[in-house]
N, C-alpha and C positions, 0 to 999 in steps of 0.2 A: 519692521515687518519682515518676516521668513521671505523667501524665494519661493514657497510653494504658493501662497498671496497673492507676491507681486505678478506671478506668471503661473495660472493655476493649468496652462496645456503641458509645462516641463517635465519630467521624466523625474523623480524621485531618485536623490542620490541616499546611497546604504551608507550609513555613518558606520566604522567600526571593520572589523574584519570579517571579508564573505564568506560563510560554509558553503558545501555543496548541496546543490539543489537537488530535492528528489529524498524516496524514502529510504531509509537505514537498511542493509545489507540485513538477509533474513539468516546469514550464516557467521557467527558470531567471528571467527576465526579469519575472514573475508576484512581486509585493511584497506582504505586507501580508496575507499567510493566507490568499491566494485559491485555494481549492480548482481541482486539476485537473479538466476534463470526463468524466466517466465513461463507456464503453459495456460493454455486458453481451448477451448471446447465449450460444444453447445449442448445445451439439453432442450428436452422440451418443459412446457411452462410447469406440469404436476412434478415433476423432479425439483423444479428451482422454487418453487412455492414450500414445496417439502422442507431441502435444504434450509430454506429461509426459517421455519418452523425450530426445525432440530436444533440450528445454530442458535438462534434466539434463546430458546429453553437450557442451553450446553452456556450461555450466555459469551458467545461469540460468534464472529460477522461470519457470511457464507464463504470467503476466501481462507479462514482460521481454521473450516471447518470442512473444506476442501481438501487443505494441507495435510490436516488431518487424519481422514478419511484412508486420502492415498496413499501418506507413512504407512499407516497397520495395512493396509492391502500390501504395499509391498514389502513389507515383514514376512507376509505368509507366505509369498511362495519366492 
């Protein structure tokens, strides 16, 4: 019988070698687990309904299409 069985409250041990937790660096060049920069802002509900809309049809999530967005804005000026 496993230990997870005989003791089903114990904490699950990771068999194997642990990677880092969390998601992949959005800057390919970025080694070593270094988190991407984050930004965050609010809209109201017909902007994010939209976004949710465009992204879908572009067939990518509202944060793909964020990133998106604000490259070509800030290309132009």
């Amino acid at each position: 019988m496993d230990e997870r069985a005989q003791n089903p409250g114990a904490p699950v041990k990771a068999k194997g070698k642990r990677g880092k937790a969390g998601r992949p660096s959005l800057d390919e060049s970025q080694k070593g687990g270094k988190a991407s920069p984050q930004i965050a802002f609010r809209v109201n509900p017909a902007v994010r309904n939209k976004a949710q809309q465009v992204a879908e049809k572009e067939g990518l999530n509202v944060s793909q299409l964020g990133r998106k967005a604000l490259k070509e804005y800030l290309a132009k000026h």
